[in-house]
MITORLO-346997 format. One record per residue (C-alpha): residue in one letter; x, y, z. Coordinates in steps of 0.25 Angstrom, whole numbers, padded with zeros to 4 digits, always signed. Each point is the difference from the previous one (the first is absolute). Layout:
BEGIN
AXYZ
...
end
This chain:
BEGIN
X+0052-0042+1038
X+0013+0002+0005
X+0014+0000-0009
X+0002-0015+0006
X-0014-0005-0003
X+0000+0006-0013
X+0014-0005-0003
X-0004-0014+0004
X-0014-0001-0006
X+0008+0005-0015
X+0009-0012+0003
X-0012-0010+0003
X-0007+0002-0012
X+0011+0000-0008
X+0005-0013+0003
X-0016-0005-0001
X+0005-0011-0009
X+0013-0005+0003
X+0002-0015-0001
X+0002-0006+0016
X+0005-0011+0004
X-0003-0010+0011
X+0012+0004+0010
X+0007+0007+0001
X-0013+0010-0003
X-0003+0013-0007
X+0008+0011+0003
X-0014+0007+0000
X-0005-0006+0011
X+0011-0003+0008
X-0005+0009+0012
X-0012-0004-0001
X-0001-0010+0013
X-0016-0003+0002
X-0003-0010+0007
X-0013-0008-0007
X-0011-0008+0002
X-0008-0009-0007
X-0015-0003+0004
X-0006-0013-0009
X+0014-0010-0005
X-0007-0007-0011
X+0002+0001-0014
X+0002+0014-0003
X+0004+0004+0013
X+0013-0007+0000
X+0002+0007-0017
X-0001+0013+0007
X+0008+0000+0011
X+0012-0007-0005
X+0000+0009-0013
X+0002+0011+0012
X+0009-0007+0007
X+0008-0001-0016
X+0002+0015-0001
X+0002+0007+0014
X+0006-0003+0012
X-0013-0002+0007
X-0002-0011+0014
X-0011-0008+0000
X-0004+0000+0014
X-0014-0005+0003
X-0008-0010-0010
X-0014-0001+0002
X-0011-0013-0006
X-0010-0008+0007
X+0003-0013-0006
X+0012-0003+0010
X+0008-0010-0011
X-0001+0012-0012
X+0006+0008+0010
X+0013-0007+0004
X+0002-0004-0014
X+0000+0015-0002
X+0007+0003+0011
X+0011-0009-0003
X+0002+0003-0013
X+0003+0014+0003
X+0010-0003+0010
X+0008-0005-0012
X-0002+0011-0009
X+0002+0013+0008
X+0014+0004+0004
X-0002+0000+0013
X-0005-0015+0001
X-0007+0002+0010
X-0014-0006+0001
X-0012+0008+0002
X-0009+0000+0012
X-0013-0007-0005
X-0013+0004+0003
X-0015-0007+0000
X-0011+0013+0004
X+0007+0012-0009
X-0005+0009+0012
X+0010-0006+0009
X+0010+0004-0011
X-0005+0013-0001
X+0002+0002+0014
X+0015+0002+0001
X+0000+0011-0010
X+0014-0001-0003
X-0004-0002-0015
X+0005+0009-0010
X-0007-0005-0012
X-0011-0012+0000
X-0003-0008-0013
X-0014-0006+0000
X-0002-0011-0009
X-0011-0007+0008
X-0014-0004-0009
X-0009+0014-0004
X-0011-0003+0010
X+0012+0005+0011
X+0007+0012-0008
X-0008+0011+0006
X+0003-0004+0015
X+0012-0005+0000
X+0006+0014-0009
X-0008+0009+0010
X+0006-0006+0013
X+0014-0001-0006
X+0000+0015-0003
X-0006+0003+0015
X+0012-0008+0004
X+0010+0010-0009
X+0005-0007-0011
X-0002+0001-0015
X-0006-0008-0008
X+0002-0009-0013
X-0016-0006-0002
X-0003-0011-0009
X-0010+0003-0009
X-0013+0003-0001
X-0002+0010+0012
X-0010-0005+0003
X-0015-0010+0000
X-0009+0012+0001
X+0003+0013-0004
X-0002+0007+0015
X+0011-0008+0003
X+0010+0006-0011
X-0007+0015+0006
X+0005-0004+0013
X+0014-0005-0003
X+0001+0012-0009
X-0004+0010+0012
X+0007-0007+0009
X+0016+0003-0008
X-0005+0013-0002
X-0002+0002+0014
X+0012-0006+0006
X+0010+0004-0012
X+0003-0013-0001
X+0006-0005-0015
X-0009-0012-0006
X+0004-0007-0013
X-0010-0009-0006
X+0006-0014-0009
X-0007+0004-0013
X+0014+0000-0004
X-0002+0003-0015
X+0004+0013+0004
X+0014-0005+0002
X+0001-0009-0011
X+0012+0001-0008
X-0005-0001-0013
X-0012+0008+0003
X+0007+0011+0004
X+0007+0002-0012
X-0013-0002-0008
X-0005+0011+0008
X+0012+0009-0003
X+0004-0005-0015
X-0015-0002-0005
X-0011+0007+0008
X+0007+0013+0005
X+0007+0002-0014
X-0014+0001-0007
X+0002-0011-0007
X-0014-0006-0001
X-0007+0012-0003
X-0012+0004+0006
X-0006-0011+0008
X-0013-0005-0003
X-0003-0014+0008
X+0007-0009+0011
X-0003-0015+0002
X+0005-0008+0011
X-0001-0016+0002
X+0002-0011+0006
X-0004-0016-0008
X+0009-0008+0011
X-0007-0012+0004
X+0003+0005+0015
X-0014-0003+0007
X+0000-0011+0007
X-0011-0012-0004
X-0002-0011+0008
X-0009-0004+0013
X+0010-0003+0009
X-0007-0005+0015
X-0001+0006+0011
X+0012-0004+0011
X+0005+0003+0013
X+0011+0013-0002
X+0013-0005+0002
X+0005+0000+0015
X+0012+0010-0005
X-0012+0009-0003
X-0007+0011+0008
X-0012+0001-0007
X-0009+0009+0008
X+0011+0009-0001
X+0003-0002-0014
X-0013+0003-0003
X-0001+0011+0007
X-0012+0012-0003
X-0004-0010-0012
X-0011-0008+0002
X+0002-0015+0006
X+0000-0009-0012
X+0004-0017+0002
X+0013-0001-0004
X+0004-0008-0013
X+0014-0002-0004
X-0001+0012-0011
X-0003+0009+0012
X+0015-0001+0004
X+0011+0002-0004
X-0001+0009-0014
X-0015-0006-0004
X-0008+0010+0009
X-0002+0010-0012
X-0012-0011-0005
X-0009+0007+0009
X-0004+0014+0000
X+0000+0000+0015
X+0013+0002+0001
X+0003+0009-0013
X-0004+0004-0012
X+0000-0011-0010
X+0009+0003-0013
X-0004+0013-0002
X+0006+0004+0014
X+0013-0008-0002
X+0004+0003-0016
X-0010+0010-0004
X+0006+0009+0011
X+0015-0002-0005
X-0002+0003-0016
X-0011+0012+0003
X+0010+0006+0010
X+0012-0002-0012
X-0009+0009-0009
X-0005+0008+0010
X+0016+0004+0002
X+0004+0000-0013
X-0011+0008-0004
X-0001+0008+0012
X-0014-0002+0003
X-0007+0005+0012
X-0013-0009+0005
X-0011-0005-0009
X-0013+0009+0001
X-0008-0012-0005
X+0001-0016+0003
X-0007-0009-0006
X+0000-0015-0001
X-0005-0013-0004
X+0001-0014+0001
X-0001-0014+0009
X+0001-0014+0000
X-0003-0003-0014
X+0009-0013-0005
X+0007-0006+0015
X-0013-0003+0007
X+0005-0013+0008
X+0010+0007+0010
X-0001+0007+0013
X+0006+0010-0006
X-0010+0014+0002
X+0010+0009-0008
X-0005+0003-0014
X+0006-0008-0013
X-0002+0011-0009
X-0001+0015+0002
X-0001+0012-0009
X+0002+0013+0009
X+0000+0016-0007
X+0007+0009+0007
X-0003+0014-0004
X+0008+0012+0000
X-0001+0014-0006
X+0013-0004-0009
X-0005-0013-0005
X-0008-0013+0004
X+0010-0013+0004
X-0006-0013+0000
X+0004-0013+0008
X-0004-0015-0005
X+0002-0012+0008
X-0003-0014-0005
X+0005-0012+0008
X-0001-0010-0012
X+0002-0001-0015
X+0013+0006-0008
X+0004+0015+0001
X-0002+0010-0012
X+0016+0001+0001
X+0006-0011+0005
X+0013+0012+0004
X-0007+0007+0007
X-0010-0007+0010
X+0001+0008+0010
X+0003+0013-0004
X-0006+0014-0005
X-0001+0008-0014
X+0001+0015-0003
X-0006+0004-0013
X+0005+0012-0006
X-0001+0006-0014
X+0014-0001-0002
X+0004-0013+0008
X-0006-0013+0010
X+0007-0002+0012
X+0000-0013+0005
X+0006-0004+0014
X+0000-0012+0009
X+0011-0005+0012
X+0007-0006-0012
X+0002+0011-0008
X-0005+0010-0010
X-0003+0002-0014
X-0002+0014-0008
X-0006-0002-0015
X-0001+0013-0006
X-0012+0005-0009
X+0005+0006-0011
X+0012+0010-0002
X-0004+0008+0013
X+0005-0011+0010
X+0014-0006-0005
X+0006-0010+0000
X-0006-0012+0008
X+0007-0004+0013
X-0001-0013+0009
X+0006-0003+0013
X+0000-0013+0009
X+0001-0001+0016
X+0015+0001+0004
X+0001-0010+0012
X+0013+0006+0005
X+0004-0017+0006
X+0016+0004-0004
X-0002+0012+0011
X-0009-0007+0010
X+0003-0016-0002
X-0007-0005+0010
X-0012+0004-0006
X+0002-0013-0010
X-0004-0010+0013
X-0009+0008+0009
X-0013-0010+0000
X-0013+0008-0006
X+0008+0013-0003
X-0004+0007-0014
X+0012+0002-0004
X-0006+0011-0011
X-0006+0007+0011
X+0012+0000+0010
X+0007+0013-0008
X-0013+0007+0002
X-0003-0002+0016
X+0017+0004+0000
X-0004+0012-0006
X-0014+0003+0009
X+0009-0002+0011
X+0010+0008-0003
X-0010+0011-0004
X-0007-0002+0014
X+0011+0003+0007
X+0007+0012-0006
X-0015+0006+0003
X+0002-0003+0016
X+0014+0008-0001
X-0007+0011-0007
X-0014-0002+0006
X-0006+0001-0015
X-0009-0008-0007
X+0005-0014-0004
X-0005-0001-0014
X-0012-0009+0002
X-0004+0007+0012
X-0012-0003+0009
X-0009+0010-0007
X+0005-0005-0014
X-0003-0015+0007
X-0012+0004+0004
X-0005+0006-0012
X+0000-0013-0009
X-0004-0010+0011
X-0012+0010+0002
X-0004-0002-0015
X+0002-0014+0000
X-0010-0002+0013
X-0010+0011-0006
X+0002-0010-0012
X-0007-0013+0007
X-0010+0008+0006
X-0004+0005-0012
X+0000-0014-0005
X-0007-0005+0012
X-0011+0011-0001
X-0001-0001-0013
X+0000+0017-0003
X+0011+0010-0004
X+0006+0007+0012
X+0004+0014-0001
X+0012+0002+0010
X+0002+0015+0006
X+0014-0003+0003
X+0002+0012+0009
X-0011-0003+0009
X+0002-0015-0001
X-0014-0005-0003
X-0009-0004-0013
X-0008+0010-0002
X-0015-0001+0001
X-0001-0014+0004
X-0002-0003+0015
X+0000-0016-0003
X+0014+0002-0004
X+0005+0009+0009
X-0005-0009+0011
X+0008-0011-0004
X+0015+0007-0003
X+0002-0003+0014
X-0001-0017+0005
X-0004-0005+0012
X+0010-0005+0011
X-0001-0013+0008
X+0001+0004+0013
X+0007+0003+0009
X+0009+0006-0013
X-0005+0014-0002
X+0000+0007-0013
X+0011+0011-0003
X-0009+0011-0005
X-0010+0000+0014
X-0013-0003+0004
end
């Protein structure tokens, strides 16, 4: 590293947590000029991208969705929130987007079942990448995205943006790394929201905005329902991995960070449909997974119905310590010492940052206590493409916990514990299993990892 390089990496992560606003934008950033794309403008899709387009001088250039009225919404929205105004060029088959490689950085917010394609041919194509989470639906996939950014150099952030969480981080400097919970002993995560979705909902034509051969993809060929699109697709473990893949995945990865913790060496899991029997849901309502490590165990529960243990924290995780009990959610955090070892106690709340970034207050479906966190994923993402470093929740780290999260339903599903040899990427001892830690494709999609 050069004087230069090392002057300006120093001055990077020393301004890591100054306070930006919309324009004109953060001195960090200024001559940082990527030009962005954005394949899936649903939901979450639009949350990221705009929270990028908040804190660096980006253009968005090429959007990407194959529902064609999502997509000029998106589209049009953009043009009135990036300085340029100018509106991006709109896209319905994301290979015909890929193909101008003239993409700096792509986001990819389109449903799990596409991650792994869609992050591959975006990096073949020479941009970054900022992927939503969970990597992937089978674990070969992740292995594949993994190798695949190694490869190619290519700097990949994944959304499990507990990692940039304000309030987090300071529990991570002012709780965990000061010592003050002791020696730790157990972690539990959780979810209790009543999220799974319960109904029987008929089977329809797709709407004619929709593509849905190409929606679906590599997944199988269900009949469209209204929950398969838009935002209801996660009912069906055809095109994710139930709650465990989208809530599990965010609070294992927070512990797994906080507590730096490598991957699990065994998973075990079980669970089912055991109270929401009248829906065409086929996600489990209920789930207890064990992840082992050498350090100690941390254990997930899910329950879609009935009141959580803690009405605070329902989705969340604790940290058992002889001296203290973390407990942390995207609301905030609350210490409660044990004794004299620990201190004082110490509770924080979510700071929404609406005075900094107001039109935050009337952006539709935006969580406004999750915005400050994507902010600061996104910043993180791209001082790692000026210093080519490793963004915080980098592709292995991403990899790493939705891993765990799919070993999780296989164990489930084949009702055994798994031992996972995480360096050569397979359970150990058990062909059955190994068999299925890579899905079959519908054609003519062929899978990432090979033949």
């Amino acid at each position: 590293m050069n004087r230069r390089s090392f002057l300006r990496t120093t001055a990077l992560g020393a301004s890591a947590y100054v306070s930006t606003t919309r324009f004109p934008h953060a001195a960090e950033f200024a001559d940082v000029k990527k030009r962005v794309g954005l394949i899936g403008t649903g939901w979450y899709g639009k949350i990221d991208l705009l929270r990028l387009v908040q804190v660096a001088p980006v253009e968005v250039v090429s959007l990407c969705d194959v529902d064609s009225v999502m997509l000029a919404d998106a589209a049009a929205l953009v043009a009135t929130r990036q300085a340029s105004k100018k509106t991006p060029r709109t896209y319905r088959d994301f290979r015909e987007m890929l193909k101008e490689k003239d993409l700096d950085l792509v986001l990819i917010a389109s449903p799990d079942h596409w991650h792994a394609l869609h992050a591959i041919e975006a990096m073949k194509a020479g941009a970054d990448l900022y992927c939503q989470k969970p990597t992937s639906v089978d674990v070969a996939e992740s292995q594949a995205m993994l190798a695949t950014a190694r490869q190619l150099g290519r700097v990949v952030q994944i959304g499990t943006q507990r990692r940039s969480t304000p309030h987090l981080i300071e529990a991570h400097q002012d709780i965990v790394k000061a010592g003050r919970l002791g020696t730790i002993g157990h972690v539990e995560v959780c979810c209790y929201y009543h999220m799974r979705a319960n109904g029987n909902p008929p089977d329809i034509a797709p709407p004619a905005s929709l593509d849905y051969d190409l929606w679906t993809g590599p997944a199988p060929l269900r009949f469209f329902n209204e929950w398969v699109h838009p935002r209801g697709w996660r009912a069906f473990m055809e095109y994710g991995n139930g709650i465990v893949g989208d809530m599990c995945v965010h609070m294992y990865d927070t512990v797994r960070w906080l507590l730096d913790l490598g991957a699990p060496t065994r998973v075990s899991s079980n669970g089912g449909i055991f109270v929401q029997k009248n829906s065409r849901a086929n996600t489990a309502d209920t789930q207890v997974a064990t992840f082992e490590h050498p350090e100690f165990n941390v254990v997930w529960t899910h329950r879609t119905y009935g009141a959580a243990p803690d009405p605070q924290y329902p989705w969340s995780f604790t940290i058992y310590g002889d001296k203290g009990t973390l407990k942390g959610s995207v609301d905030g955090y609350d210490f409660i010492p044990q004794g004299q070892g620990g201190g004082s106690p110490v509770s924080r709340k979510v700071v929404m940052e609406l005075d900094e970034f107001p039109e935050d207050r009337t952006e539709k479906d935006l969580e406004k206590h999750v915005a400050p966190a994507v902010r600061g994923h996104m910043k993180d993402l791209l001082r790692a493409t000026v210093t080519r470093g490793r963004p915080v929740a980098d592709i292995e780290q991403g990899a790493t916990s939705s891993i765990a999260c799919i070993l999780a339903n296989l164990s489930m599903d084949l009702d055994r514990s798994l031992q996972w040899d995480a360096t050569a990427g397979r359970v150990v001892g058990d062909e059955q299993a190994n068999a299925r830690l890579r899905r079959p494709y519908r054609a003519p999609w062929s899978h990432p990892a090979g033949a």
